[in-house]
Every structure is written in C-alpha cells, then in structure tokens.
PyMOL commands that place a pseudoatom at each C-alpha (Angstrom):
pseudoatom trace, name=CA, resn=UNK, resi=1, chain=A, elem=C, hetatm=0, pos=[199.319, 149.235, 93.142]
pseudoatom trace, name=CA, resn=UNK, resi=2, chain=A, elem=C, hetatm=0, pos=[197.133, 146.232, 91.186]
pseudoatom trace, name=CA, resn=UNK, resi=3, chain=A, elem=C, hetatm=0, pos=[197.301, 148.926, 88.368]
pseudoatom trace, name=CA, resn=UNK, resi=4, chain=A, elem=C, hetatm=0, pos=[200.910, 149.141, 88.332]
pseudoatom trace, name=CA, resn=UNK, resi=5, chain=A, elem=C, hetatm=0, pos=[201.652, 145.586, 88.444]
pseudoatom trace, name=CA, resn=UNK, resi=6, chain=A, elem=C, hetatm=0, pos=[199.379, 145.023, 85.583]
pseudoatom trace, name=CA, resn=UNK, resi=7, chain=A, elem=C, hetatm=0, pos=[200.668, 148.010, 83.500]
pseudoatom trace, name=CA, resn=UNK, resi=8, chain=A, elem=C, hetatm=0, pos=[204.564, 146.921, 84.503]
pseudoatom trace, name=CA, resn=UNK, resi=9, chain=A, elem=C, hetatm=0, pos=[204.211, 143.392, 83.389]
pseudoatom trace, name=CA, resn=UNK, resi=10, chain=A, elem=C, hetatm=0, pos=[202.133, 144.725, 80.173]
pseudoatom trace, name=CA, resn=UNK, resi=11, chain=A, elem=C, hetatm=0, pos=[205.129, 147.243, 79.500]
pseudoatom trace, name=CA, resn=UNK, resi=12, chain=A, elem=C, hetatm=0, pos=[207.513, 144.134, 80.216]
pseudoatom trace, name=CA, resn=UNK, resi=13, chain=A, elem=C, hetatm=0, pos=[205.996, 142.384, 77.262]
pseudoatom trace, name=CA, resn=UNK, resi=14, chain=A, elem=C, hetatm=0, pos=[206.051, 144.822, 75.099]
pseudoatom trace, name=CA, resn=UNK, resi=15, chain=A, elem=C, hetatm=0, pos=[210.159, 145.519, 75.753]
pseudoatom trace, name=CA, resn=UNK, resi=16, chain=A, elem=C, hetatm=0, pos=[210.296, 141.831, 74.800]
pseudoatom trace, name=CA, resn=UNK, resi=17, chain=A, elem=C, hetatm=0, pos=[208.864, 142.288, 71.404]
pseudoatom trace, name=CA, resn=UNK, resi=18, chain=A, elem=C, hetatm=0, pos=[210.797, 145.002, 70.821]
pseudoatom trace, name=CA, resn=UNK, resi=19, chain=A, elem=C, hetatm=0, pos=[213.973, 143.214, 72.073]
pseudoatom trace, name=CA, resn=UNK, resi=20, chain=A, elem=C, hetatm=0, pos=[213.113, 140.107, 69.947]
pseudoatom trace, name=CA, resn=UNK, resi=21, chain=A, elem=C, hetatm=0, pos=[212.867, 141.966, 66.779]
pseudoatom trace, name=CA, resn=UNK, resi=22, chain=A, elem=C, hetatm=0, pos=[216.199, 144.022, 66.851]
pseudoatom trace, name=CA, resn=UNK, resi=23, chain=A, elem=C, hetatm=0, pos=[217.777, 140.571, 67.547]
pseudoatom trace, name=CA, resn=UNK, resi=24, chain=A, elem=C, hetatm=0, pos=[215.848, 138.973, 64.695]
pseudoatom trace, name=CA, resn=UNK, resi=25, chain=A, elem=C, hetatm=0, pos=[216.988, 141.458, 62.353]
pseudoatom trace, name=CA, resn=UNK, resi=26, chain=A, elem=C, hetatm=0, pos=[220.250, 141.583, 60.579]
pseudoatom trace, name=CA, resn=UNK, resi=27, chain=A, elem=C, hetatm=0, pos=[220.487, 145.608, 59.989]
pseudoatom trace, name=CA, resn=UNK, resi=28, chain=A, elem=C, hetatm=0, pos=[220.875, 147.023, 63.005]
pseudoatom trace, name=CA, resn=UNK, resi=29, chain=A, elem=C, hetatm=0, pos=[219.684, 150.113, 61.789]
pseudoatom trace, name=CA, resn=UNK, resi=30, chain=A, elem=C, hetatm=0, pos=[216.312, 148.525, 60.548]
pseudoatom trace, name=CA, resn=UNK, resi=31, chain=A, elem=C, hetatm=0, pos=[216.176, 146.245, 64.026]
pseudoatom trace, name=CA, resn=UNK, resi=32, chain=A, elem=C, hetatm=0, pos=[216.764, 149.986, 66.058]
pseudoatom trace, name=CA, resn=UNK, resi=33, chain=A, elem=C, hetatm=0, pos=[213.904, 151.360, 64.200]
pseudoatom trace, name=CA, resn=UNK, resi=34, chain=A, elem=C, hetatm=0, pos=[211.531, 148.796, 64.855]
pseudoatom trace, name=CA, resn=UNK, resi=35, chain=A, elem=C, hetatm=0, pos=[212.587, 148.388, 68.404]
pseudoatom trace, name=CA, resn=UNK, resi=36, chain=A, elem=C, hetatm=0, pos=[210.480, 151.738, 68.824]
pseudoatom trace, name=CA, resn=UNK, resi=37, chain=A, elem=C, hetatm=0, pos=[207.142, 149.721, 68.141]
pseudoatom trace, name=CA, resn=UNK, resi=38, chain=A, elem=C, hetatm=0, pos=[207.505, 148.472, 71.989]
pseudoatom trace, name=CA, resn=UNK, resi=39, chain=A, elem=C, hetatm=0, pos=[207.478, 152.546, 73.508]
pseudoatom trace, name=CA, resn=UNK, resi=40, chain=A, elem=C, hetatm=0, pos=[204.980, 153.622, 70.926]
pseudoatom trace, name=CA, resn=UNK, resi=41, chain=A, elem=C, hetatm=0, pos=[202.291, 150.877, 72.185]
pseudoatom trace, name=CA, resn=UNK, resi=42, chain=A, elem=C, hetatm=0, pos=[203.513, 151.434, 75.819]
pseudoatom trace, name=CA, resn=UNK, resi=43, chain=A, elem=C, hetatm=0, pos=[202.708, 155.368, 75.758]
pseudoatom trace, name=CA, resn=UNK, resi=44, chain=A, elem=C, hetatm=0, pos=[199.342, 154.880, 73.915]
pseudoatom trace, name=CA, resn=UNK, resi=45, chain=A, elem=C, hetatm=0, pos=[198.150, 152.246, 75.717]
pseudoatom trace, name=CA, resn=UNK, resi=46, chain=A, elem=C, hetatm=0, pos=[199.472, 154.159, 79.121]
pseudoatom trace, name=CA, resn=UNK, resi=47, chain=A, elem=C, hetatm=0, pos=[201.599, 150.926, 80.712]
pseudoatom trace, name=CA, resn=UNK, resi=48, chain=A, elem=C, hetatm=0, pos=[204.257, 151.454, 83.153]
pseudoatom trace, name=CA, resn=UNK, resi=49, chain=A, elem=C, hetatm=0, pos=[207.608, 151.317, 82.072]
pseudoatom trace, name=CA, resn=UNK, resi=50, chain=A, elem=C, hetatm=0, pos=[210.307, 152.224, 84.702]
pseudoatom trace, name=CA, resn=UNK, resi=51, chain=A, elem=C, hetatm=0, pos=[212.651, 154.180, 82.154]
pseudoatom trace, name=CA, resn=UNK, resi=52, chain=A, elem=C, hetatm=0, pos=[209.838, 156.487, 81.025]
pseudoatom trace, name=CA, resn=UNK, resi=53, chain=A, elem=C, hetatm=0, pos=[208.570, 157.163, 84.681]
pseudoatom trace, name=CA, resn=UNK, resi=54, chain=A, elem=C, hetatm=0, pos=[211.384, 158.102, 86.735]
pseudoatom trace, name=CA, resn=UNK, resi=55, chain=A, elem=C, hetatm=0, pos=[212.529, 161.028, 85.028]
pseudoatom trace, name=CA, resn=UNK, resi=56, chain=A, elem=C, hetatm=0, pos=[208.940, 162.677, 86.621]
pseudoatom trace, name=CA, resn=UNK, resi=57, chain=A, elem=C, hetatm=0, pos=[210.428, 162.024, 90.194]
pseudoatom trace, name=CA, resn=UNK, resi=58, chain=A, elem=C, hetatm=0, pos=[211.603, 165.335, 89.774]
pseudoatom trace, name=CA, resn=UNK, resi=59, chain=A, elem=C, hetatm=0, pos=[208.157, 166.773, 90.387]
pseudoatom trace, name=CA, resn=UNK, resi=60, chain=A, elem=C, hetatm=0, pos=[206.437, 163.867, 92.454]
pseudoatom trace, name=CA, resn=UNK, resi=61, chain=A, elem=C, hetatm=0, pos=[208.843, 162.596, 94.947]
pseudoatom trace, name=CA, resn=UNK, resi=62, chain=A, elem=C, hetatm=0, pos=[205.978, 161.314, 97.360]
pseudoatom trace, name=CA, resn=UNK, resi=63, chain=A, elem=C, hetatm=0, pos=[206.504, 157.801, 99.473]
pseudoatom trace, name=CA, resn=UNK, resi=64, chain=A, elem=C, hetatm=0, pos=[203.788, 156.798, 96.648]
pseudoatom trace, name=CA, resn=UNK, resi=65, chain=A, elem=C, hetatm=0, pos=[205.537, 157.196, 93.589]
pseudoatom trace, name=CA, resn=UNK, resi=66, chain=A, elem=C, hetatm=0, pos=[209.137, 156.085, 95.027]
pseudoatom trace, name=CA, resn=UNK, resi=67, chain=A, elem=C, hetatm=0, pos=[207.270, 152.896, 96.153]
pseudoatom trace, name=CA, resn=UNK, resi=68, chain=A, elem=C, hetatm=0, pos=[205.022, 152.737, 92.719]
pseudoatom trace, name=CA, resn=UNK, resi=69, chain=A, elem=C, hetatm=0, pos=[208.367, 153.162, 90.816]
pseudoatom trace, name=CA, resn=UNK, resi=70, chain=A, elem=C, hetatm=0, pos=[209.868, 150.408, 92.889]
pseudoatom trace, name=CA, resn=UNK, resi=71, chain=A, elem=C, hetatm=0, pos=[207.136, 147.438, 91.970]
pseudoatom trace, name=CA, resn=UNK, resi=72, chain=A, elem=C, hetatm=0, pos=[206.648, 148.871, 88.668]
pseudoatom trace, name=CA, resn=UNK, resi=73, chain=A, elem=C, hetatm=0, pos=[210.915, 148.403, 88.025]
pseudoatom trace, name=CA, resn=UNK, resi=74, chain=A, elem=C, hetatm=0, pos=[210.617, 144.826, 89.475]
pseudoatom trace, name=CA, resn=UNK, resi=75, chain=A, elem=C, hetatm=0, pos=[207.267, 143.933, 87.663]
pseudoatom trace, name=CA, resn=UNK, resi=76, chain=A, elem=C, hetatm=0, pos=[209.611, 145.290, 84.370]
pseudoatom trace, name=CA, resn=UNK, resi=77, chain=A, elem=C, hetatm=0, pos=[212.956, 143.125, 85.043]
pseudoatom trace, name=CA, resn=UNK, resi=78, chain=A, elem=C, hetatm=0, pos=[210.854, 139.926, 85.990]
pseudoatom trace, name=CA, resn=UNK, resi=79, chain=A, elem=C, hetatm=0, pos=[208.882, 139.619, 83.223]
pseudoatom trace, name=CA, resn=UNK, resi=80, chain=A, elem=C, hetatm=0, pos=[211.346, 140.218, 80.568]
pseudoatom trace, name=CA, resn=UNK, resi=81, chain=A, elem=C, hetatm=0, pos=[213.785, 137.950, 81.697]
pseudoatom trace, name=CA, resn=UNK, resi=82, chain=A, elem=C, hetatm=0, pos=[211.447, 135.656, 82.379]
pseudoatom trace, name=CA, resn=UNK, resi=83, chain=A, elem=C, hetatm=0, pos=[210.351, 136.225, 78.273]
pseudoatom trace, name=CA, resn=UNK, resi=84, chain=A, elem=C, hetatm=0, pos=[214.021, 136.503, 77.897]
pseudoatom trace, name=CA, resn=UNK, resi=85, chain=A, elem=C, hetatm=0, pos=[214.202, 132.613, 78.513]
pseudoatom trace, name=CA, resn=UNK, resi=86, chain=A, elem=C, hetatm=0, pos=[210.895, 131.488, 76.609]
pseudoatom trace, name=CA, resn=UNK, resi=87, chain=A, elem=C, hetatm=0, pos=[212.209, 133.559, 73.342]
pseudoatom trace, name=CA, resn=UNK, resi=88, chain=A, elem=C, hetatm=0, pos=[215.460, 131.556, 73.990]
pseudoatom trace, name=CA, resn=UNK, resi=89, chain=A, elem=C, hetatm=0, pos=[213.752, 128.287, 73.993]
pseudoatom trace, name=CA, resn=UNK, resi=90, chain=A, elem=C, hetatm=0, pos=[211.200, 129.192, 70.979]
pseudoatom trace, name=CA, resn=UNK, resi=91, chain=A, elem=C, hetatm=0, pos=[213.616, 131.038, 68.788]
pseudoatom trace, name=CA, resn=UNK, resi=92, chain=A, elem=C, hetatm=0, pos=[217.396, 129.751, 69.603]
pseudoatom trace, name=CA, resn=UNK, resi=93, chain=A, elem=C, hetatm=0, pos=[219.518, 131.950, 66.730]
pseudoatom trace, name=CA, resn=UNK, resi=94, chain=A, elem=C, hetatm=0, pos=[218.159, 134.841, 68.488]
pseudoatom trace, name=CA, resn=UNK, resi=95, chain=A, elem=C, hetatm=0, pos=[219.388, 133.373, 72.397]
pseudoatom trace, name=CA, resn=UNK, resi=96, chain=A, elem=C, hetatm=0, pos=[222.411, 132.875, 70.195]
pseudoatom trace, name=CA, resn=UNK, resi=97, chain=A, elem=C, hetatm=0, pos=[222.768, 136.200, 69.102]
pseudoatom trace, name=CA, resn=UNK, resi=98, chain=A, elem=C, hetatm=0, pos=[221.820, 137.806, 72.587]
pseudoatom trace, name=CA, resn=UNK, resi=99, chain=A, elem=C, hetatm=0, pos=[224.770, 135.826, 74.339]
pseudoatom trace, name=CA, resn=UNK, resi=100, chain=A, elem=C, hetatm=0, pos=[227.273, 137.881, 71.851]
pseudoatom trace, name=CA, resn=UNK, resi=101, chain=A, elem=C, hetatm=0, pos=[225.521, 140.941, 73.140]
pseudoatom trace, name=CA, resn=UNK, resi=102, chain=A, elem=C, hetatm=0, pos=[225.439, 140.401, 76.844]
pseudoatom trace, name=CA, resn=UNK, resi=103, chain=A, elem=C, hetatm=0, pos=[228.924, 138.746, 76.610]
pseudoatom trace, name=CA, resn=UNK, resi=104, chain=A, elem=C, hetatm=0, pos=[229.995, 141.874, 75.374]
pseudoatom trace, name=CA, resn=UNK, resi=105, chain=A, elem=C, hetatm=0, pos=[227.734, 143.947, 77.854]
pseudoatom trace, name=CA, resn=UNK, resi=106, chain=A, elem=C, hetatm=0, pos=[229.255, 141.910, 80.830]
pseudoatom trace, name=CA, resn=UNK, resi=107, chain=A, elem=C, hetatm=0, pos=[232.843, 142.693, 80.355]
pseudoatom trace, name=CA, resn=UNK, resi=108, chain=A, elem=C, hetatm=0, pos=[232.228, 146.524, 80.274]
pseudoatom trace, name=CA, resn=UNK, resi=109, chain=A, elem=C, hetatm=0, pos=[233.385, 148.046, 83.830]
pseudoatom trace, name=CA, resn=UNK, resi=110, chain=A, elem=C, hetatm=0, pos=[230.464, 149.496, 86.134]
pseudoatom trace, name=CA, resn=UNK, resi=111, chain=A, elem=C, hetatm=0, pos=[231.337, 153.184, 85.161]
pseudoatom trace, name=CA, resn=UNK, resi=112, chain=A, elem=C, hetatm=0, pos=[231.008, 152.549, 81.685]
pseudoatom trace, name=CA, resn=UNK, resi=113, chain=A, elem=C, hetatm=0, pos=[227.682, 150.653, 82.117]
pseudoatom trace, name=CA, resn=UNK, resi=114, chain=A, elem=C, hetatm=0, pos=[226.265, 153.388, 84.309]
pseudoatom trace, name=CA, resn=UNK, resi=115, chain=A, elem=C, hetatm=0, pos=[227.582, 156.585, 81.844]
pseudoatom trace, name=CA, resn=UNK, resi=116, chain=A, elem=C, hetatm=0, pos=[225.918, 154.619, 78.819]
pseudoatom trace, name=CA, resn=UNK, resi=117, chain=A, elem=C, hetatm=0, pos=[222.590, 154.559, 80.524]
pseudoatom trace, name=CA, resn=UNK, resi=118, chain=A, elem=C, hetatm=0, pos=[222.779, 157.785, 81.801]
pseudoatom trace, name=CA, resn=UNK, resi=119, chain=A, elem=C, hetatm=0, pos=[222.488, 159.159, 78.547]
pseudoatom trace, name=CA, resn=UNK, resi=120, chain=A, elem=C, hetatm=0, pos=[219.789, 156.235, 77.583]
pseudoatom trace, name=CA, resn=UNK, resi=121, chain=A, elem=C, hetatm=0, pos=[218.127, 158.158, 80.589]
pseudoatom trace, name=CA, resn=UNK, resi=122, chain=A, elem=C, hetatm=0, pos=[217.969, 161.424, 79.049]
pseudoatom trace, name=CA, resn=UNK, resi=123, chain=A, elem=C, hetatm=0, pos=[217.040, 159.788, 75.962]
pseudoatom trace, name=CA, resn=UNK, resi=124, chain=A, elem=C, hetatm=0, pos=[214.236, 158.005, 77.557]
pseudoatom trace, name=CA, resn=UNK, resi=125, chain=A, elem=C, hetatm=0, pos=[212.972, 161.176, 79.599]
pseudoatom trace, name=CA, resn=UNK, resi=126, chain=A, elem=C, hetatm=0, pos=[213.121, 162.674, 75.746]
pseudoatom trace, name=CA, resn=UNK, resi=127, chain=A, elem=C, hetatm=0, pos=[211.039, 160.160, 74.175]
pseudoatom trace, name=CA, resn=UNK, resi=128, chain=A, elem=C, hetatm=0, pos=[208.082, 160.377, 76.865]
pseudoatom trace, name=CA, resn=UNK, resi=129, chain=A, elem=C, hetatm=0, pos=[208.067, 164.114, 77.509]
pseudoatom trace, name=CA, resn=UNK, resi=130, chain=A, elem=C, hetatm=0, pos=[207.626, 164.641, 73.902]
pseudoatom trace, name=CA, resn=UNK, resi=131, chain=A, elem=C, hetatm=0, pos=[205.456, 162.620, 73.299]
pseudoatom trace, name=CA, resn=UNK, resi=132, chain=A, elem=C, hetatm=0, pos=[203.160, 163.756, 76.542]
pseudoatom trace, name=CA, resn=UNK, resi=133, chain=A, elem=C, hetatm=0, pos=[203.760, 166.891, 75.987]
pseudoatom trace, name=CA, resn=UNK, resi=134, chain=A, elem=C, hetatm=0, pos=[203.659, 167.919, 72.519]
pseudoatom trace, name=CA, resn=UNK, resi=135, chain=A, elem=C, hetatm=0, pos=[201.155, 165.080, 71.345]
pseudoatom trace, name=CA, resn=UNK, resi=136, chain=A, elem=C, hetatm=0, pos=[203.385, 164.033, 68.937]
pseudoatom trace, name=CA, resn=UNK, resi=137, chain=A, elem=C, hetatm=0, pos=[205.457, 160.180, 68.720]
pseudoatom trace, name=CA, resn=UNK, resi=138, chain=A, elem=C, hetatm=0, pos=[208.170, 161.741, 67.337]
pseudoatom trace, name=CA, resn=UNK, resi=139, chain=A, elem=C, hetatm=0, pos=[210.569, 161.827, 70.374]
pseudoatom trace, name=CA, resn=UNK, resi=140, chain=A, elem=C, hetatm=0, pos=[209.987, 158.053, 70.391]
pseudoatom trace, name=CA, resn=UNK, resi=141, chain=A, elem=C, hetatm=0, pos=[210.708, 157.168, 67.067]
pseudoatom trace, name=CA, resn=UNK, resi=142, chain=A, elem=C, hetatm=0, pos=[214.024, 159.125, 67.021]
pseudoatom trace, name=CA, resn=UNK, resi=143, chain=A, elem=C, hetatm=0, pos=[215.002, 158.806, 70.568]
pseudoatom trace, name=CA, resn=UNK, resi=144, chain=A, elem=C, hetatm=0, pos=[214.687, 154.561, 70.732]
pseudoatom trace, name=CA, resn=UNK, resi=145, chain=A, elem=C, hetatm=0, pos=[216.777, 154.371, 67.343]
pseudoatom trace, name=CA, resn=UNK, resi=146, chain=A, elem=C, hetatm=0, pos=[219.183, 157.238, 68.427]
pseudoatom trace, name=CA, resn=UNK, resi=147, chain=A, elem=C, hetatm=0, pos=[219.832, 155.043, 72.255]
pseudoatom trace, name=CA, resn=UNK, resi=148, chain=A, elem=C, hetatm=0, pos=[220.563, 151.953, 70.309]
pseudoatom trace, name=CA, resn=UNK, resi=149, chain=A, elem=C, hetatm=0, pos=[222.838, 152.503, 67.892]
pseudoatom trace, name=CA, resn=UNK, resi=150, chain=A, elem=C, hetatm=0, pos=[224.955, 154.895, 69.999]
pseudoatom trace, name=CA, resn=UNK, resi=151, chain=A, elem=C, hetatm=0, pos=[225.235, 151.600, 72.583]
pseudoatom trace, name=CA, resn=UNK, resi=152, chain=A, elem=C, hetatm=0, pos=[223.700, 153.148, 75.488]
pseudoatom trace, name=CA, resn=UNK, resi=153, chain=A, elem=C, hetatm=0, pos=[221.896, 150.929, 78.385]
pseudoatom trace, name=CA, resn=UNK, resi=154, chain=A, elem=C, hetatm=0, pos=[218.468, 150.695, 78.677]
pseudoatom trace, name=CA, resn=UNK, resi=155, chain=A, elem=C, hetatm=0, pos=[217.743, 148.115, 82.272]
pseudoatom trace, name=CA, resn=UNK, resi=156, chain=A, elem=C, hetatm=0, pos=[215.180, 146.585, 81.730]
pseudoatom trace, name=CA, resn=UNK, resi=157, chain=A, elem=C, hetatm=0, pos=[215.592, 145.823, 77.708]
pseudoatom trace, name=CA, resn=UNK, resi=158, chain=A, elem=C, hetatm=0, pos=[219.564, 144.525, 78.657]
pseudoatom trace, name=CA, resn=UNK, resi=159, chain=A, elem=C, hetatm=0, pos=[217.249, 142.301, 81.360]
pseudoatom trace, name=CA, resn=UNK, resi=160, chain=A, elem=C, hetatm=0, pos=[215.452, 140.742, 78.027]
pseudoatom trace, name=CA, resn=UNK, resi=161, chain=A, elem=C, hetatm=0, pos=[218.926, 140.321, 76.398]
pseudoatom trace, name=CA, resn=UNK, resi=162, chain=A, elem=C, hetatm=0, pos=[220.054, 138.294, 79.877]
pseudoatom trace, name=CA, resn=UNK, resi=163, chain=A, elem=C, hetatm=0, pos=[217.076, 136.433, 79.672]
pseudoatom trace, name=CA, resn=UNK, resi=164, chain=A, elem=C, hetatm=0, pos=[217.366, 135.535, 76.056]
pseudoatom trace, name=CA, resn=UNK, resi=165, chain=A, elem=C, hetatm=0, pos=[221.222, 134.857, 76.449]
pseudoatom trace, name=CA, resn=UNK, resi=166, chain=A, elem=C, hetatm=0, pos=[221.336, 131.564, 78.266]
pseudoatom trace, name=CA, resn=UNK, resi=167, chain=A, elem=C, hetatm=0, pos=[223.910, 133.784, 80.652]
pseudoatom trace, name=CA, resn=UNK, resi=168, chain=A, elem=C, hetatm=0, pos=[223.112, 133.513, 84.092]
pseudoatom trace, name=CA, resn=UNK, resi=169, chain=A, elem=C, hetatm=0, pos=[225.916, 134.363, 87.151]
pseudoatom trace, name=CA, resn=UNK, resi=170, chain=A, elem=C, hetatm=0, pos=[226.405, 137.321, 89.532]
pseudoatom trace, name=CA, resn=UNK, resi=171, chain=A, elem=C, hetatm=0, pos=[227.861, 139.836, 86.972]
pseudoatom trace, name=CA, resn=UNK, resi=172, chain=A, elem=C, hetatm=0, pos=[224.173, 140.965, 85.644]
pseudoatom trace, name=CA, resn=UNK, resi=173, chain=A, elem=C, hetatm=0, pos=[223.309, 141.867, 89.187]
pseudoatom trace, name=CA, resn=UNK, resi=174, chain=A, elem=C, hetatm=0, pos=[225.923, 144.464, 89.046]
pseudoatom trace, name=CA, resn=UNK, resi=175, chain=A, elem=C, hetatm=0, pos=[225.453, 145.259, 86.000]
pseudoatom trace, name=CA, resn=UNK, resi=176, chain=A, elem=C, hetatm=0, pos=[221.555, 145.967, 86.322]
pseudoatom trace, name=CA, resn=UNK, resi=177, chain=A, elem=C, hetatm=0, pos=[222.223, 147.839, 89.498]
pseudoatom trace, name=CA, resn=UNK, resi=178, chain=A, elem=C, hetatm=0, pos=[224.855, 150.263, 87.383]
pseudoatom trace, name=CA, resn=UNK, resi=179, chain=A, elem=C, hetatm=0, pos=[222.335, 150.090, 84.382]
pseudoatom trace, name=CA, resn=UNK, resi=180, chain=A, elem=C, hetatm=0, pos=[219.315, 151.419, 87.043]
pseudoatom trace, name=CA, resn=UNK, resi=181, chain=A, elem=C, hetatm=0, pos=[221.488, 154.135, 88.672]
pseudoatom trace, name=CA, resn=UNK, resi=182, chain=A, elem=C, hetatm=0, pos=[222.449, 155.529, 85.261]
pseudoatom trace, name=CA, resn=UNK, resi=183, chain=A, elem=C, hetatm=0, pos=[219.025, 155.473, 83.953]
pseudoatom trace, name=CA, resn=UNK, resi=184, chain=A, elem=C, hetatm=0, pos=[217.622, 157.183, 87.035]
pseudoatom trace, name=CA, resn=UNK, resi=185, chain=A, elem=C, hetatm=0, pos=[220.092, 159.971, 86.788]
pseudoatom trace, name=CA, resn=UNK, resi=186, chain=A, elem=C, hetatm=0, pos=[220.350, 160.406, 83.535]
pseudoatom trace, name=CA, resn=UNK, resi=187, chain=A, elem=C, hetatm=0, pos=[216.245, 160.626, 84.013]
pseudoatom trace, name=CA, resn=UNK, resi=188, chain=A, elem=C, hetatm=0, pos=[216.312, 163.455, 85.898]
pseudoatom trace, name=CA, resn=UNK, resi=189, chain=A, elem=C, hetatm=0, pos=[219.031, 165.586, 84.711]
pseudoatom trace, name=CA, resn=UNK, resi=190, chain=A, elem=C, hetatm=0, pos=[216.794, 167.252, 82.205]
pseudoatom trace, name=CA, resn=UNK, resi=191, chain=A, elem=C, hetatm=0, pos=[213.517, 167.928, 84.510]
pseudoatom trace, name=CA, resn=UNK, resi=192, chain=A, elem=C, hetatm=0, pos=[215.830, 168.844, 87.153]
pseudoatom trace, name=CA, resn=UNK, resi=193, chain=A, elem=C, hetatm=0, pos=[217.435, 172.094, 85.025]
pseudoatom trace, name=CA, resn=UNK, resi=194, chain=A, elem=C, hetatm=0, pos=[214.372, 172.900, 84.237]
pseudoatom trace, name=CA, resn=UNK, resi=195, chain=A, elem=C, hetatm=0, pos=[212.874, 172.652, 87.310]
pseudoatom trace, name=CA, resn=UNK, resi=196, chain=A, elem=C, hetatm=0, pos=[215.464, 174.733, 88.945]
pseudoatom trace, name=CA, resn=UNK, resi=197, chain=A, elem=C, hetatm=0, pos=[214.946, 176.933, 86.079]
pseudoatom trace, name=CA, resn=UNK, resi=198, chain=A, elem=C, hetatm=0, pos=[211.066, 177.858, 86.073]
pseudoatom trace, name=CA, resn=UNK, resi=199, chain=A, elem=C, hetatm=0, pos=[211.951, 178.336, 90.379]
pseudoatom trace, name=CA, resn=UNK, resi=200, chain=A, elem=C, hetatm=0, pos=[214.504, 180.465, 89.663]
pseudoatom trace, name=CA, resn=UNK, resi=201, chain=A, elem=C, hetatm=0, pos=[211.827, 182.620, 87.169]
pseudoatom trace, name=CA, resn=UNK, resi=202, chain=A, elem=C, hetatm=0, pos=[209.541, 182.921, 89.935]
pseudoatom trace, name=CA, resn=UNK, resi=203, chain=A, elem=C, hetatm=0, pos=[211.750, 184.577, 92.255]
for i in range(1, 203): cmd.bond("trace and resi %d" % i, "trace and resi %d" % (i + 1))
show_as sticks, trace
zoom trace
C-alpha cells in the first residue's frame, strides 16, 4: 500500500507539470501536446495514476485492487490540488487563467461533466493499453492531445485546475464525483467488450 501512496503522489506531481504547462501556454494545441510529457514519465517510470488503472478492474476486481485504486485516487486528488495552490501562489497568470477554466467547468450540469469524462476514460484506457501492450508511446501522445482539445474531463488533472484556480466551494465536490464516475466507466467500456468477447470465443 506504501508503494501506492508513493507512486500516487509521484503520478500527482507529474499531472501538475503537465497541468501547469498547458496553462502556461498560449496555443492550446501546443499546451495539449506537451501536456502528454506528464503520462509519458508516469508509464515509464511505472507511478500510479487512477485514470490509467481502473480501466484493468475489468480483469482484477479483488478487495485489493478496489482498495489500492481507492488510496491511489485520493493520494492523486490531494496532491494536485494541493500543487494546484502552490502553482497559484508561484505563478499567478496561470491561477488566473485556471479560474476561467474551472469557472467554465463549474457551470456545466453533472451529466455533461460525467459524459465528457467518460470518453476521457476510454481515451485514458487507450493511452495505457497501448502503450503496455504494444511497447509503443504512441497511444499517449495522441490520446492526451486528442482528450484535451475535444474538452473531455480528466479528475484528477480538473483537481490541479481547482487547485490552481483560487475556486474553492461545494460545486467541485460534485463535480469530481461526476468527473470519477465518468472516468471509471468510460475505463471499462473497452476491456469490458473485449472481455465478454474473448469469453464468448471460448465457448
């Protein structure tokens, strides 16, 4: 459990780098690139990131995992909000430009939030799978882009963009908790199908 605390706050920092640079840069297209750098070191260096382990549920649903998943998701949302503020206080245009965001972000209704990260889940599941299971970073560097600019939710980078926002009331409790529940699904859609589908082969 040590392990996943570690490798959830270490995956935490990373989201914050990647969530400070697509603030610091004006193309958004450049800034969605870049924000890749934080899922590249993450997979590499084998930290635990909530979005890219839930998806595997689907094959491990043991009282372990569910409860590893659960600190790692906390460890995740604690330390990047927790960044979230120090970025604010070190680098103010970008707190500035993080409060348009998660202004924005906050009026959305809770079936919005959750469809948009339900396809930042599939996205997500996408960028690991590929990358575990075809060696290759390529799912990550098109995938991270690709969840940005369409304006899907990621959990625990939107927790960074609270952070960094100087926004702080009830409404990002419900959001996060639509923003989780659409990840998670959106997760396990595609392990699911084809789950169900290399059963259904056997029989």
């Amino acid at each position: 459990m040590l392990k996943t605390i570690t490798g959830g706050i270490s995956a935490g920092i990373m989201i914050a780098i990647g969530g400070s640079v697509f603030l610091a840069c004006d193309n958004k297209y450049v800034g969605a690139a870049l924000f890749s750098v934080a899922l590249l070191c993450i997979c590499y260096l084998g930290y635990y990131l909530f979005t890219g382990k839930i998806g595997y549920l689907a094959y491990d649903y043991s009282a372990k995992n569910i409860l590893s998943l659960a600190v790692g998701l906390l460890s995740n949302l604690i330390v990047t909000f927790l960044l979230g503020l120090l970025i604010r206080f070190a680098l103010p245009s970008l707190g500035e430009k993080a409060n348009t965001i998660c202004n924005l972000k906050l009026e959305q209704s809770f079936v919005i939030t959750f469809i948009r990260a339900i396809f930042c889940g599939i996205l997500m599941y996408l960028a690991v799978e590929v990358f575990k299971s075809k060696k290759t970073p390529l799912g990550i560097i098109f995938c991270i882009p690709v969840f940005i600019l369409s304006g899907f939710e990621h959990s625990v980078a939107d927790m960074f963009y609270f952070g960094t926002s100087g926004i702080y009331n009830a409404k990002i409790i419900t959001f996060e908790i639509s923003a989780i529940l659409g990840n998670t699904l959106g997760s396990l859609i595609l392990p699911l199908l084809s789950k169900v589908g290399a059963d259904n082969e056997k029989e």
